[in-house]
KEDODO-160905 format. One record per residue (C-alpha): residue number from 0; residue in one letter; x, y, z. Coordinates in steps of 0.05 Angstrom, whole numbers. Example, Ala and Ser with C-alpha at 12.3 -4.5 7.8 and 13.67 -1.06 7.14 Angstrom:
// residues 2
{0, A, {246, -90, 156}}
{1, S, {273, -21, 143}}
//
This chain:
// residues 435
{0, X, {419, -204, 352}}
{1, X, {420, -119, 356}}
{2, X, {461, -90, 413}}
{3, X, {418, -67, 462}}
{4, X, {409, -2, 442}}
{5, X, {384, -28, 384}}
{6, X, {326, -67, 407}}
{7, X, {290, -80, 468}}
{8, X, {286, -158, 495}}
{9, X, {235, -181, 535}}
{10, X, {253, -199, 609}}
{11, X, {207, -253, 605}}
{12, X, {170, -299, 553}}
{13, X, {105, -282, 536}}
{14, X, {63, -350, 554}}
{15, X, {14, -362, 501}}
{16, X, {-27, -425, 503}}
{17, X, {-36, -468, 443}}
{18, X, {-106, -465, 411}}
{19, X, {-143, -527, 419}}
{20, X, {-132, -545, 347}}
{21, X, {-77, -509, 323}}
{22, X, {-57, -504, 247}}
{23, X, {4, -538, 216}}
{24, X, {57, -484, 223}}
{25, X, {132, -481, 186}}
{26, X, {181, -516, 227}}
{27, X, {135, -530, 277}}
{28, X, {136, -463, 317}}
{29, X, {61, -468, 315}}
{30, X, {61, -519, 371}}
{31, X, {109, -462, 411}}
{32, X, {62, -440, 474}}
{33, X, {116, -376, 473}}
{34, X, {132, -323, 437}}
{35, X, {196, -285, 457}}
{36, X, {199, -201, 426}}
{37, X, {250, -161, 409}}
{38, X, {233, -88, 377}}
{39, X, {289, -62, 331}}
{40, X, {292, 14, 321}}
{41, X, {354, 4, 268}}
{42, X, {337, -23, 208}}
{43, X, {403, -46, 187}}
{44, X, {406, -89, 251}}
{45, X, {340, -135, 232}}
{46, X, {361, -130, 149}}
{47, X, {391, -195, 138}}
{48, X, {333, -236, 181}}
{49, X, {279, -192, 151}}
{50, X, {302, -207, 80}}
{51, X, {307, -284, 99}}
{52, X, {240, -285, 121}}
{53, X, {198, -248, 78}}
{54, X, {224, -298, 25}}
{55, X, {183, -350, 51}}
{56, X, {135, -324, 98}}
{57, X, {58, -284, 90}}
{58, X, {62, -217, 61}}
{59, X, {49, -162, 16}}
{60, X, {100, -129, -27}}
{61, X, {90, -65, 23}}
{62, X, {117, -105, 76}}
{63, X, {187, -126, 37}}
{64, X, {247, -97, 55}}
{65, X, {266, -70, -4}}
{66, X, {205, -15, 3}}
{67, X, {199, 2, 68}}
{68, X, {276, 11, 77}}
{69, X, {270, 60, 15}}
{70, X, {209, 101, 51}}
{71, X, {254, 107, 110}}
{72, X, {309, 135, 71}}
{73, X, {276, 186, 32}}
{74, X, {216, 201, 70}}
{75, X, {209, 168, 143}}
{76, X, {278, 203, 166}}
{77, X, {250, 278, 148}}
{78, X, {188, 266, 179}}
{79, X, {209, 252, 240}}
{80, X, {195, 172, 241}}
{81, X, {232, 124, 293}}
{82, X, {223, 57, 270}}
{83, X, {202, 2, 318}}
{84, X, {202, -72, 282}}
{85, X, {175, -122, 322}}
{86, X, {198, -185, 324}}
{87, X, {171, -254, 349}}
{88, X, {209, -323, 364}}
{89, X, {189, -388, 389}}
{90, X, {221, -431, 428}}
{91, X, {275, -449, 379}}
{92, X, {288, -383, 351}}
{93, X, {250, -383, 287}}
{94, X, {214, -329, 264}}
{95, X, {135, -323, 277}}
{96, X, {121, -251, 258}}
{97, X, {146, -186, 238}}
{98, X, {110, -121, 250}}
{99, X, {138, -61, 213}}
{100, X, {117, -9, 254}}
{101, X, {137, 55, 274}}
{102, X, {134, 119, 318}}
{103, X, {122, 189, 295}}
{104, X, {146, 243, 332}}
{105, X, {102, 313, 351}}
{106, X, {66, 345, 400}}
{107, X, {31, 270, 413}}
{108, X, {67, 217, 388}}
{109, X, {33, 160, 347}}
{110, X, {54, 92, 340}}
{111, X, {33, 75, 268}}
{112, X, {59, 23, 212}}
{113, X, {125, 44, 175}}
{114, X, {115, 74, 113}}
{115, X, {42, 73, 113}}
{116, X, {29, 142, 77}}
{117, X, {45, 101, 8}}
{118, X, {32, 29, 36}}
{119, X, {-37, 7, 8}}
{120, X, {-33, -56, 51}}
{121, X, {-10, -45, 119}}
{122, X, {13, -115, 158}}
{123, X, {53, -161, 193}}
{124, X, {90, -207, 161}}
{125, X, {72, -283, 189}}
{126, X, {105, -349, 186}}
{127, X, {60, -390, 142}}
{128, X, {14, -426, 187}}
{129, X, {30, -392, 246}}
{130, X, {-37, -371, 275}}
{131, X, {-64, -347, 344}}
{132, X, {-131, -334, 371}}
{133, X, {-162, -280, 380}}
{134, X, {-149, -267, 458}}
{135, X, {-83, -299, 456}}
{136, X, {-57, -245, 408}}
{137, X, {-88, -190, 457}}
{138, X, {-47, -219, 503}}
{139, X, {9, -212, 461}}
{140, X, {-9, -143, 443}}
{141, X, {-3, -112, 504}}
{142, X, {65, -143, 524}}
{143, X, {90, -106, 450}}
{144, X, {56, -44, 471}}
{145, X, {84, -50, 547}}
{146, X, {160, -59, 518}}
{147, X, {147, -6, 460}}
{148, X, {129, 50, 522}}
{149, X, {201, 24, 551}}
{150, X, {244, 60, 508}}
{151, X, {234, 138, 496}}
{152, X, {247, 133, 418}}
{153, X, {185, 81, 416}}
{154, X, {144, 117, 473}}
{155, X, {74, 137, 448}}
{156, X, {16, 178, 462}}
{157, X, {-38, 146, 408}}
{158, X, {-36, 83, 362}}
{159, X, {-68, 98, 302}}
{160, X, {-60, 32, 250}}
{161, X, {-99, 35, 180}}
{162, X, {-106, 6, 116}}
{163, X, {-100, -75, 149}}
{164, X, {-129, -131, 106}}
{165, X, {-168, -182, 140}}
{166, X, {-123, -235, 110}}
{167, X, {-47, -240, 101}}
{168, X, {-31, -290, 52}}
{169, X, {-72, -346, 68}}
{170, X, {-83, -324, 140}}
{171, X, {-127, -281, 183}}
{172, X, {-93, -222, 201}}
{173, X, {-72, -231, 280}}
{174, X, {-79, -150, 285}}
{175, X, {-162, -158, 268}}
{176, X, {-170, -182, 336}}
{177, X, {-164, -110, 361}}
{178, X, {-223, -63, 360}}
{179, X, {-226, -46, 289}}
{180, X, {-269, 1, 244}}
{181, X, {-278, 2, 174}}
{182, X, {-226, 46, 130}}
{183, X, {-258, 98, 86}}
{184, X, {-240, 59, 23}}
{185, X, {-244, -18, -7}}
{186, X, {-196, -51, -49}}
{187, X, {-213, -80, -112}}
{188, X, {-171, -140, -158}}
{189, X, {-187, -181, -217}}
{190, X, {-156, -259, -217}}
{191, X, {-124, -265, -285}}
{192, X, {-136, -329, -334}}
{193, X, {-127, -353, -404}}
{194, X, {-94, -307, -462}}
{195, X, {-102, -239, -460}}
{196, X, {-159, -249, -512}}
{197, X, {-203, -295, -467}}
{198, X, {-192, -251, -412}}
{199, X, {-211, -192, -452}}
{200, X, {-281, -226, -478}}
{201, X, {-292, -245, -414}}
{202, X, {-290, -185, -377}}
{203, X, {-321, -134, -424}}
{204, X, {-375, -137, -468}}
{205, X, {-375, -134, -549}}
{206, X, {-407, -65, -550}}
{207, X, {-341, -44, -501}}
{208, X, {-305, -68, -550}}
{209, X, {-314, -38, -604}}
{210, X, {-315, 27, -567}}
{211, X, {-240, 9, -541}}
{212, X, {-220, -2, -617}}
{213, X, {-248, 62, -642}}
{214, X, {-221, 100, -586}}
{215, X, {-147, 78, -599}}
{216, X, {-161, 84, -673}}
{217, X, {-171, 154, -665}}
{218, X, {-108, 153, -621}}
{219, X, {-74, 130, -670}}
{220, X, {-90, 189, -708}}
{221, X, {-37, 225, -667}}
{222, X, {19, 174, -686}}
{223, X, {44, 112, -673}}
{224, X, {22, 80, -610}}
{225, X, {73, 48, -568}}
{226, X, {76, 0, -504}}
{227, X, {146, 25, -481}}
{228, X, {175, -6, -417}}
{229, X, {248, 27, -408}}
{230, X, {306, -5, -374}}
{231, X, {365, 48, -373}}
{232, X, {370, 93, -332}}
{233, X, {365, 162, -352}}
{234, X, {305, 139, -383}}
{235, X, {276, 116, -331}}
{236, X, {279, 173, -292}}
{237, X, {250, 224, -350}}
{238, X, {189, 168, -355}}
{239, X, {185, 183, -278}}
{240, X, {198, 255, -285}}
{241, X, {142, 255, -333}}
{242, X, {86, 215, -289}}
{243, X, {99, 274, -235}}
{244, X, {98, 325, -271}}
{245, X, {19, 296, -306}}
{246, X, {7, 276, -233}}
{247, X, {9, 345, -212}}
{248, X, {-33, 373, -256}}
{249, X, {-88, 326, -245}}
{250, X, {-79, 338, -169}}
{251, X, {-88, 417, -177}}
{252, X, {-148, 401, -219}}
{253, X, {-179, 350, -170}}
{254, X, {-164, 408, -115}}
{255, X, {-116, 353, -78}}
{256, X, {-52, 376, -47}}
{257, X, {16, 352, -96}}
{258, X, {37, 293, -55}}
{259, X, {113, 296, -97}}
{260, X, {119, 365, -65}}
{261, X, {135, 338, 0}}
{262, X, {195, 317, 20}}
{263, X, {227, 263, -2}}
{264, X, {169, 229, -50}}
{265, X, {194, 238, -117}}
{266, X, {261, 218, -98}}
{267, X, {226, 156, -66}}
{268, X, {195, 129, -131}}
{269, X, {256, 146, -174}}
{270, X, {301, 112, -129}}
{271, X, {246, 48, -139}}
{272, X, {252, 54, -209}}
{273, X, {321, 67, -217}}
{274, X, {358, 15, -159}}
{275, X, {385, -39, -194}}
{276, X, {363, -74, -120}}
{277, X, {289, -62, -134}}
{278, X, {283, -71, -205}}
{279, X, {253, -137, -201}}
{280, X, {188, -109, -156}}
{281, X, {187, -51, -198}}
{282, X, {145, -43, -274}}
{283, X, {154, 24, -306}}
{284, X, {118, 30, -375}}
{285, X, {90, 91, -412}}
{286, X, {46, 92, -473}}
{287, X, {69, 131, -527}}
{288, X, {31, 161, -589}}
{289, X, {72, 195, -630}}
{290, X, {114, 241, -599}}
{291, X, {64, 240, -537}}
{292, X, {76, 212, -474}}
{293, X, {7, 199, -466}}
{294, X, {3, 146, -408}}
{295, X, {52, 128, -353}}
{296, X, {49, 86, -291}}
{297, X, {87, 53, -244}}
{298, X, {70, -21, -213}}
{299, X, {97, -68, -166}}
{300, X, {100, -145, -187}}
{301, X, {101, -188, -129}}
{302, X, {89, -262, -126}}
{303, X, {43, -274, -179}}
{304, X, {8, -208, -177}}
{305, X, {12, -139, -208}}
{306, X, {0, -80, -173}}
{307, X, {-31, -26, -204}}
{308, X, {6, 35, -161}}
{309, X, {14, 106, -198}}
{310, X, {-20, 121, -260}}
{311, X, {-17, 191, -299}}
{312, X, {-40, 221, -367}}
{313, X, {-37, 271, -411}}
{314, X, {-88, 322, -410}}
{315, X, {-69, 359, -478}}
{316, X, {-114, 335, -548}}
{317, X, {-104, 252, -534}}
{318, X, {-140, 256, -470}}
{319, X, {-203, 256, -506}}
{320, X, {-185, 189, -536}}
{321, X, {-179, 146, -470}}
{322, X, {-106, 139, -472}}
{323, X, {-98, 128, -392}}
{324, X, {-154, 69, -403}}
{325, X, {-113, 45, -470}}
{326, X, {-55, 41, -429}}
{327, X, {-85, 1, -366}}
{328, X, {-100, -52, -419}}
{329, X, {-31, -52, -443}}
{330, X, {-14, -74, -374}}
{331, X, {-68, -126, -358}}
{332, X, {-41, -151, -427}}
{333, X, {41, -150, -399}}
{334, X, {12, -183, -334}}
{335, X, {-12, -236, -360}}
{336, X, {47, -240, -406}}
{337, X, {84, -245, -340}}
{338, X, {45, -307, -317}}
{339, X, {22, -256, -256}}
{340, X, {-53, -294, -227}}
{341, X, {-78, -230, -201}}
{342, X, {-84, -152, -220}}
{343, X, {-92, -110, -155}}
{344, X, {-120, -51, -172}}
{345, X, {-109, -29, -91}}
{346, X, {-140, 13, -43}}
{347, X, {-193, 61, -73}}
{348, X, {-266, 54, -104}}
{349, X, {-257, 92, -180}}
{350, X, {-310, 70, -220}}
{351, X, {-263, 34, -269}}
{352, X, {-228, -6, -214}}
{353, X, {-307, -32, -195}}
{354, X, {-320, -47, -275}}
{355, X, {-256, -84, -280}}
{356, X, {-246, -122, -214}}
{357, X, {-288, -190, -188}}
{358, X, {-252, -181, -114}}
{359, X, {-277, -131, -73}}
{360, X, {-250, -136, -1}}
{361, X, {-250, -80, 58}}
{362, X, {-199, -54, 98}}
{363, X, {-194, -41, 175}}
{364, X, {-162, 12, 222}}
{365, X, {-153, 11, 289}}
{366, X, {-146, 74, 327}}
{367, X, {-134, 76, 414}}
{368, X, {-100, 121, 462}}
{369, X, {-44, 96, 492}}
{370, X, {-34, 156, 545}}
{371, X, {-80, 204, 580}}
{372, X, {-60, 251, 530}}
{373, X, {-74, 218, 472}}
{374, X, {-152, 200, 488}}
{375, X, {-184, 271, 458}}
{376, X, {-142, 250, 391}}
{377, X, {-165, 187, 393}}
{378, X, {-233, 206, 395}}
{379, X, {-228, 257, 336}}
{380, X, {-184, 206, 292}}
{381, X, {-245, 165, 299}}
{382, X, {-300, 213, 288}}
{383, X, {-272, 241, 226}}
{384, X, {-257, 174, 201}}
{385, X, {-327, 155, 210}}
{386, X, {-351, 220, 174}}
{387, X, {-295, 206, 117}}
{388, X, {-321, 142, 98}}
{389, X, {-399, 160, 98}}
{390, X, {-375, 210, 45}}
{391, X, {-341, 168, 9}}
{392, X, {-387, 103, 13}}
{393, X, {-440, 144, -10}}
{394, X, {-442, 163, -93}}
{395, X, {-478, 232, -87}}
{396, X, {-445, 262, -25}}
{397, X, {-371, 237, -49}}
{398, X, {-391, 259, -124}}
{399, X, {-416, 330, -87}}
{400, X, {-349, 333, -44}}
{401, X, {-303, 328, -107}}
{402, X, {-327, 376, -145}}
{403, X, {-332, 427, -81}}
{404, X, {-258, 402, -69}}
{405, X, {-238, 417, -143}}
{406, X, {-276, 488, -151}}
{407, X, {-229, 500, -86}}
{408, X, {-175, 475, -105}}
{409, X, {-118, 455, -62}}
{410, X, {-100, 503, -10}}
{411, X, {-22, 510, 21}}
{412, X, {-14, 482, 93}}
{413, X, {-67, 429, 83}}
{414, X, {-68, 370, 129}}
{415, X, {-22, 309, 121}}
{416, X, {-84, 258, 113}}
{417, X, {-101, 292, 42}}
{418, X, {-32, 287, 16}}
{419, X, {-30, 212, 51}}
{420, X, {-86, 186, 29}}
{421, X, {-75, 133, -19}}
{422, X, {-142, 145, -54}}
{423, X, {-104, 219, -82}}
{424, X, {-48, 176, -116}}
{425, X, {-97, 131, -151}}
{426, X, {-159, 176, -167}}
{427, X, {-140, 206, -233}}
{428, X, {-129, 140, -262}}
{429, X, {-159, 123, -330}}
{430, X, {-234, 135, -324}}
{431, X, {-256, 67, -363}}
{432, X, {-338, 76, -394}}
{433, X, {-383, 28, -366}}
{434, X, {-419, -22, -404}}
//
């Protein structure tokens, strides 16, 4: 356990009551009518446990250590971000849940989930089976947010948590018994089956085929094509070096504000691609033809499942050819070369992520003043997320919006939700014809 200035105990046990059918749980904690918290603002202190757990318990990959202890380093500690893990026992110790979340300082300060700029799947981390209803984890709720307002480092004037699926794993996700709204954006995956072949036929038509073929024979044209994954390091970091610098060109065309100018976000995804540590989570691959670096993307693989994360291309002459597309086939290919079960194409609603995916699923936020001061906030946080996804659930006004936003352009000193938002890291991928 952390010294105390390290985390903040509870002077008493939460009581909880057992549903009246409770599910199976690891170890039995699930039978545990209490839940004792602790909320770590060191990371180093909680390392060890955390790593322990996420090894066998519900989670995304944006919940593993390994990330989120990399956003803190480059990006969380120069934006001001106080982290503020909390952790739940039962009655013999074990491990129920872990909550990555976190405190951002400012004029009002919001308790939000680490990293969640670059998380597309913001979460707890459960113990499989562990499950509570409904009003038992209110209950539980406030007692976290009563012990989080103890300490000044985790004292907050707003909550503001986004991006939550409704499941983790193979269980409802505790934090959707809040009062939750809809995110602005879905998420979209395809399950994975048979060869690449089968899966191929099966998901687009003959007529799409051909189309592919002639496209990448008049790639071709250009050179050699080539599915490159690289594994030293200075290579790595010029295929990195590379995705940026394409990145940034489609974000000045799109009108969207560079996220890899701010602080510490380059240096975040080369240090993924790069640390021996995180190698095994992270997939760089470009596609090259000829002399062209014409495709490049980074994923996450992570317990069966790719994750389709950063994607760039060149916009000189083989742009015209599909090469972003060619490429995203590539890697449906190497995932199912991997034995991966799912492609997760992530937050966002491009029109090629719809053509290729047979999951959609929605995400939730939940947004609620926790001081005087943070209710006018609160109130605008929810308006304009309201107005957001209208715009962007609707084809016409979201088709009007981007091109208004690209004849713009992007303008210095734009808000942090633009630079943020997950759908500005993904919407440049491949464009992929429909049928």
């Amino acid at each position: 356990m952390s010294e105390p200035s390290q985390a903040i105990l509870a002077d008493r046990r939460v009581h909880v009551s057992a549903p009246a059918a409770p599910a199976p749980c690891a170890r039995g904690a699930g039978t545990s009518s209490r839940v004792a918290i602790a909320i770590h603002d060191d990371l180093a202190a909680i390392e060890a446990e955390w790593r322990r757990f996420e090894t066998r318990a519900e989670c995304t990959v944006f919940q593993t250590f390994d990330w989120l202890s990399a956003w803190q380093r480059h990006i969380g500690t120069q934006e001001g971000i106080t982290p503020a893990i909390v952790v739940g026992r039962g009655d013999d110790g074990e491990l129920l849940f872990l909550m990555p979340l976190a405190v951002k300082r400012g004029i009002l300060r919001r308790l939000i989930w680490l990293g969640c700029d670059l998380c597309d799947y913001n979460a707890p981390i459960l113990a499989t089976g562990y499950s509570l209803d409904p009003g038992h984890f209110r209950d539980l709720w406030r007692e976290i947010c009563r012990l989080l307002q103890l300490k000044a480092s985790t004292r907050h004037d707003i909550i503001e948590l986004t991006k939550m699926p409704e499941a983790v794993g193979a269980q409802r996700n505790p934090l959707l018994a809040l009062d939750v709204g809809l995110n602005p954006s879905g998420a979209h995956l395809t399950h994975l089956h048979g060869t690449w072949d089968e899966f191929y036929q099966a998901k687009r038509s003959s007529a799409t085929r051909r189309r592919d073929r002639s496209k990448r024979k008049r790639l071709a044209e250009f050179g050699e094509l080539r599915f490159v994954t690289p594994r030293e390091h200075d290579d790595l970091v010029r295929t990195m070096d590379t995705l940026v610098e394409q990145k940034a060109r489609s974000f000045a065309r799109m009108g969207v504000t560079n996220m890899f100018d701010r602080p510490g976000h380059r240096e975040f995804f080369i240090d993924l691609a790069t640390n021996p540590a995180t190698r095994r989570l992270v997939h760089v691959s470009r596609l090259e033809v000829g002399p062209t670096w014409a495709a490049v993307n980074l994923g996450l693989a992570f317990r069966e499942c790719y994750h389709h994360v950063l994607a760039s291309y060149d916009d000189g002459e083989v742009s015209r050819f599909g090469p972003g597309a060619a490429h995203l086939r590539d890697l449906l290919r190497h995932a199912i070369k991997l034995g991966c079960r799912r492609f997760d194409f992530t937050i966002g609603d491009e029109r090629y992520k719809l053509e290729w995916s047979d999951t959609t699923f929605s995400l939730f936020d939940h947004v609620a003043p926790a001081t005087a001061r943070g209710w006018p906030l609160a109130a605008l946080i929810l308006a304009r997320r309201r107005v957001k996804r209208a715009i962007k659930q609707t084809p016409v006004l979201w088709s009007l919006f981007s091109r208004l936003r690209s004849c713009f352009g992007a303008r210095p000193g734009r808000g942090s939700e633009t630079q943020a938002d997950p759908i500005s890291r993904t919407t440049n991928a491949p464009p992929i014809a429909p049928e």
